[in-house]
DSSP file (Angstrom, degrees, kcal/mol; ACC not computed):
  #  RESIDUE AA STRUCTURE BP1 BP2  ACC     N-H-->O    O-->H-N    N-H-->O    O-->H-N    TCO  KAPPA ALPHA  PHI   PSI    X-CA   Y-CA   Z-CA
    1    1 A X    >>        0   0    0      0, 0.0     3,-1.5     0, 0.0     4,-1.1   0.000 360.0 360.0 360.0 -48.6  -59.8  285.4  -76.5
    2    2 A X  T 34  +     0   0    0      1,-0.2     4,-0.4     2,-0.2     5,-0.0   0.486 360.0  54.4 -93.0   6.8  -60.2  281.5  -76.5
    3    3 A X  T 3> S+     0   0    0      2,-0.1     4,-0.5     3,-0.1    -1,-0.2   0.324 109.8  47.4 -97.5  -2.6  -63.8  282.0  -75.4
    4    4 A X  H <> S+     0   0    0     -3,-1.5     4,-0.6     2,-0.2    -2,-0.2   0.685 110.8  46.5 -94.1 -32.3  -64.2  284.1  -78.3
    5    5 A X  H  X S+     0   0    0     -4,-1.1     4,-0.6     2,-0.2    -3,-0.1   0.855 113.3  55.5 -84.0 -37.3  -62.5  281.6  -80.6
    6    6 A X  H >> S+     0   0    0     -4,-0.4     3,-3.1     2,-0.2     4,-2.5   0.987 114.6  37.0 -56.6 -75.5  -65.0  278.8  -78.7
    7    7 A X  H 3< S+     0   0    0     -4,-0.5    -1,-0.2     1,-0.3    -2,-0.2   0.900 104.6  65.5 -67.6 -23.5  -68.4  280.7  -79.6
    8    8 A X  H 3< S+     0   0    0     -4,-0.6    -1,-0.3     1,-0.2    -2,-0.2   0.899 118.9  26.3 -63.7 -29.9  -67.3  281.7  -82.8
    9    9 A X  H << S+     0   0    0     -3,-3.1     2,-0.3    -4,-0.6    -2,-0.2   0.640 126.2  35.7-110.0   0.2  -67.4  277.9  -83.4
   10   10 A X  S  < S-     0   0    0     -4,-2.5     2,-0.2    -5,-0.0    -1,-0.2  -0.990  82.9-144.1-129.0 124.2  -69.7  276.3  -81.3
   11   11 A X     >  -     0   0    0     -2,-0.3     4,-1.6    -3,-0.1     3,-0.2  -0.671  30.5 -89.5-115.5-151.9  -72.8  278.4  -80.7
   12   12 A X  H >> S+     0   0    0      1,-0.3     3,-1.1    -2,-0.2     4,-1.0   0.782 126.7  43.2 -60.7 -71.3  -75.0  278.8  -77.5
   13   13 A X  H 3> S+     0   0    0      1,-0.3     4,-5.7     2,-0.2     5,-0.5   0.801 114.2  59.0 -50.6 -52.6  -77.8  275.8  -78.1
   14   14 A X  H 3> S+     0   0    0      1,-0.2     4,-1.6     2,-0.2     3,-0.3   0.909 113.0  36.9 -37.1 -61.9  -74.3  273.4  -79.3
   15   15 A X  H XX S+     0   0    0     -4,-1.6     3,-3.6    -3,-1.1     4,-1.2   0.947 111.9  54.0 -69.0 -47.6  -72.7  273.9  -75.9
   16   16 A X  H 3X S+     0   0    0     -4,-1.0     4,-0.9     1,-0.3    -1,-0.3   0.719 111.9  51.2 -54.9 -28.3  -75.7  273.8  -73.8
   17   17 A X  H 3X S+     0   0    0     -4,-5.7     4,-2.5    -3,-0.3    -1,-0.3   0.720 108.3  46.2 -17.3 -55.2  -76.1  270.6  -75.5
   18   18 A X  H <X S+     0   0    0     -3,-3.6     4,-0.6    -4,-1.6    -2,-0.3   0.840 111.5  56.8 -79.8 -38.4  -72.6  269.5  -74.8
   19   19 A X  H  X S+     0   0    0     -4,-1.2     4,-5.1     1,-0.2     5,-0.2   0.884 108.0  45.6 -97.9 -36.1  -73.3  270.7  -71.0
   20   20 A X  H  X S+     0   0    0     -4,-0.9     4,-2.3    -5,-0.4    -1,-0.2   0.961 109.0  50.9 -69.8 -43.7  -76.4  268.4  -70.5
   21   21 A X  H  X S+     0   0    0     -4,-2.5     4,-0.8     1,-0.2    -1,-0.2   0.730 114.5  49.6 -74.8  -1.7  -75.0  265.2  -72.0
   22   22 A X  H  X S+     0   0    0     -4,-0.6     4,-1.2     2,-0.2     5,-0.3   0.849 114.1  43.2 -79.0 -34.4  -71.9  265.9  -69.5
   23   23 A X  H  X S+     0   0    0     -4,-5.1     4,-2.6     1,-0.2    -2,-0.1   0.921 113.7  53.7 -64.9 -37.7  -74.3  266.4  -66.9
   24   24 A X  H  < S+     0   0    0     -4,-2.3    -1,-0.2     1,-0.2    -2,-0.2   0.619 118.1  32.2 -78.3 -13.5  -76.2  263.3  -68.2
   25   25 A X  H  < S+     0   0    0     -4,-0.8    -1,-0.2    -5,-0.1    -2,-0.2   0.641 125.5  33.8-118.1   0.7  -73.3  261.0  -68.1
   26   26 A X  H  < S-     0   0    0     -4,-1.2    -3,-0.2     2,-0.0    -2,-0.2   0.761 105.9-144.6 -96.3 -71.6  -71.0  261.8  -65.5
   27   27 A X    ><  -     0   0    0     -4,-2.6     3,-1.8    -5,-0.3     4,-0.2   0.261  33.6 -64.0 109.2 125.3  -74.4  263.1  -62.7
   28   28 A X  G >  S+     0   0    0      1,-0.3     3,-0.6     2,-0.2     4,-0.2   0.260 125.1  37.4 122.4-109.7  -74.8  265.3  -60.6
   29   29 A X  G 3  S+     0   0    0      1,-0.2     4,-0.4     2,-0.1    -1,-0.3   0.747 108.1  62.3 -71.9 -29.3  -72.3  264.5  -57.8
   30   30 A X  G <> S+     0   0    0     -3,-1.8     4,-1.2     1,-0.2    -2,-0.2   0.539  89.5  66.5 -89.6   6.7  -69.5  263.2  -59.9
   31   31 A X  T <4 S+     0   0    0     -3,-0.6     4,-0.3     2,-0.2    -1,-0.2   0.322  99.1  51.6 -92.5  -7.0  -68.7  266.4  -61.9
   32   32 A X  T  4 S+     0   0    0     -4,-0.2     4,-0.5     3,-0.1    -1,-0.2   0.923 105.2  53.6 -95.2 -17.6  -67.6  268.3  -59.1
   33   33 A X  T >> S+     0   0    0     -4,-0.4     4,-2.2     2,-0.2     3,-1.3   0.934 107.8  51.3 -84.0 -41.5  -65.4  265.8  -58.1
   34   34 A X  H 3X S+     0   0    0     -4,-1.2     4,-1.6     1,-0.2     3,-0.4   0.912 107.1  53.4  -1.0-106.3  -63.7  265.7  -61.7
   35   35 A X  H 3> S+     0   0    0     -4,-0.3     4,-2.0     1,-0.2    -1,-0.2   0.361 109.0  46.7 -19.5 -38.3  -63.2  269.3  -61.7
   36   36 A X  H <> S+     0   0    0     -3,-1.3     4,-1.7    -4,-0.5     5,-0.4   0.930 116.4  49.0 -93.8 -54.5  -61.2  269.3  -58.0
   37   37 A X  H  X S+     0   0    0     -4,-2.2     4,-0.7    -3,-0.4    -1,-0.2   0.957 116.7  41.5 -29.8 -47.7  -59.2  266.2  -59.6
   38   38 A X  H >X S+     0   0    0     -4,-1.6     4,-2.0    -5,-0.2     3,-0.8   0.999 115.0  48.1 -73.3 -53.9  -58.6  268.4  -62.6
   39   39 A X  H >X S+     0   0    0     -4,-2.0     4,-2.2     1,-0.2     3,-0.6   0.988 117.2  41.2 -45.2 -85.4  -57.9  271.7  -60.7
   40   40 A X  H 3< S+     0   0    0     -4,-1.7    -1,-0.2     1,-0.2    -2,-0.2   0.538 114.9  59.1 -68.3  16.7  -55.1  269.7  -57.9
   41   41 A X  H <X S+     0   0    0     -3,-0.8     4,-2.5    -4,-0.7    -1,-0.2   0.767 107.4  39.4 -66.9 -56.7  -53.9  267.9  -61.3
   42   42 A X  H <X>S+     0   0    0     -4,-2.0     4,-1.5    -3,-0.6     5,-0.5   0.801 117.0  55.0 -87.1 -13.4  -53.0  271.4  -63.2
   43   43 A X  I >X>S+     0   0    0     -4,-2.2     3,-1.8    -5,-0.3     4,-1.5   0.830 112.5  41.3 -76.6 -98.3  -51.5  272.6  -59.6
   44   44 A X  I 3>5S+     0   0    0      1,-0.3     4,-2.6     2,-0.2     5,-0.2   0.747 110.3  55.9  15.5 -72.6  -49.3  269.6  -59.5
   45   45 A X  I 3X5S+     0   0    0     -4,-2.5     4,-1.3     2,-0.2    -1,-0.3   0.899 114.8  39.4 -48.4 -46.9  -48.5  270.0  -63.2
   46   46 A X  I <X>S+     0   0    0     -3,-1.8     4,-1.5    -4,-1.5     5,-0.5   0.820 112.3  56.3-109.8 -55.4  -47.2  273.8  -62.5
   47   47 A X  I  X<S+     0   0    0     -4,-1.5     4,-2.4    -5,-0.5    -1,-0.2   0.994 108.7  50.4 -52.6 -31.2  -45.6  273.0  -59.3
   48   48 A X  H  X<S+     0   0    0     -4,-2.6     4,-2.3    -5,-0.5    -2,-0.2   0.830 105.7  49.4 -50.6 -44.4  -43.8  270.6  -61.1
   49   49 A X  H  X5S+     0   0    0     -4,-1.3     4,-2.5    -5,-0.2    -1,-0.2   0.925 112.7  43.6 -87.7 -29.7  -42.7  272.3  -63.4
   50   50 A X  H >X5S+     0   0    0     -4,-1.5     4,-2.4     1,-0.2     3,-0.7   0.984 115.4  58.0 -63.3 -58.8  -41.2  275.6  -61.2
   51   51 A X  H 3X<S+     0   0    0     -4,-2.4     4,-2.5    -5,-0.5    -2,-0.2   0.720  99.6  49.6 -31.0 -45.6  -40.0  272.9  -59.1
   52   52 A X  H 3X S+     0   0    0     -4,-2.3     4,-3.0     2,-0.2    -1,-0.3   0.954 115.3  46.1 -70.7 -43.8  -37.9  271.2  -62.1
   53   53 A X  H <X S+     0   0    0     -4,-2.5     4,-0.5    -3,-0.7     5,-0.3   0.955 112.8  48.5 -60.4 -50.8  -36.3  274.9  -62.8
   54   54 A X  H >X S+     0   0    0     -4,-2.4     4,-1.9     2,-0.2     3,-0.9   0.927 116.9  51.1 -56.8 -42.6  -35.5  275.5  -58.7
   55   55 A X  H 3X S+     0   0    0     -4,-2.5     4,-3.4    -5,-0.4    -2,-0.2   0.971 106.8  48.7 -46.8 -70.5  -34.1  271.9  -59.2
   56   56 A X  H 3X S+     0   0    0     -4,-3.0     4,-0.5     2,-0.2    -1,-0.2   0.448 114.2  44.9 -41.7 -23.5  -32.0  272.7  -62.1
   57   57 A X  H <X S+     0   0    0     -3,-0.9     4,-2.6    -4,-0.5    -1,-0.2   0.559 113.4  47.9-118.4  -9.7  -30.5  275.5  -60.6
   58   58 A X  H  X S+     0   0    0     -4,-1.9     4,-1.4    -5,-0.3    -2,-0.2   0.979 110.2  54.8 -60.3 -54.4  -29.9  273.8  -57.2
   59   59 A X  H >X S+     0   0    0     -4,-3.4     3,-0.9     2,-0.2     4,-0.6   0.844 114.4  40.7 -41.1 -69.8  -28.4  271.1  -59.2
   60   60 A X  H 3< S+     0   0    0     -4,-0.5    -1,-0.2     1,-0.3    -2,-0.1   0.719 116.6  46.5 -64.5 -56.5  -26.0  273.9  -60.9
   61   61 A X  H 3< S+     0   0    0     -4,-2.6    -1,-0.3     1,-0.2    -2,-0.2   0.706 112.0  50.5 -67.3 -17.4  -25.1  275.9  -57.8
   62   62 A X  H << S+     0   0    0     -4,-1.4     2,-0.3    -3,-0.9    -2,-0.2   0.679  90.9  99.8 -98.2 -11.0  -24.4  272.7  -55.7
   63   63 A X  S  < S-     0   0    0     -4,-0.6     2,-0.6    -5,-0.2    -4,-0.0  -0.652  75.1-126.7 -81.4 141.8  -22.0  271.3  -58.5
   64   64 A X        -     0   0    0     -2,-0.3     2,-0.2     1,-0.1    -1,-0.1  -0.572  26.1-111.0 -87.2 134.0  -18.3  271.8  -57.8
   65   65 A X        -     0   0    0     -2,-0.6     2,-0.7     1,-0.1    -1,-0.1  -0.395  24.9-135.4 -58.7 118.4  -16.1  273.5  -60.5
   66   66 A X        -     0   0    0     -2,-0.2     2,-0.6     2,-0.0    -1,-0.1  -0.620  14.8-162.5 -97.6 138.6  -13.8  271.8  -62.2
   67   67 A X              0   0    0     -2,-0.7    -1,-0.0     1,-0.1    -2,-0.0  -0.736 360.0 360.0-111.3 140.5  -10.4  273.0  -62.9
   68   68 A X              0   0    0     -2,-0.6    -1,-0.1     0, 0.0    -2,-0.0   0.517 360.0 360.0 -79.9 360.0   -8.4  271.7  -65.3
């Protein structure tokens, strides 16, 4: 779908454009390193965020009830 939405507004020559002055200004060797960065970033990000919900309900279970 969002690769659909992508070509519909960019076509091929634009991005292959786009790909070459990425190539031409990161190089080579440093776009791979990027990517892994970016990749254990959004893994981070989404452990984080189940983590804050597993948190929240440890937090819940672990509180004692008060009775009035």
């Amino acid at each position: 779908m969002i690769s659909g939405i992508i070509m519909g507004v960019l076509g091929t020559w634009q991005i292959i454009v786009i790909l070459l002055v990425v190539l031409l200004l990161f190089g080579g060797k440093k776009i791979p390193e990027l990517m892994k960065g970016l990749g254990k970033g959004i893994k981070e990000f989404k452990d984080g965020m189940s983590g804050d919900a597993d948190n929240q309900n440890d937090k819940d279970r672990d509180k004692p009830e008060s009775r009035p």
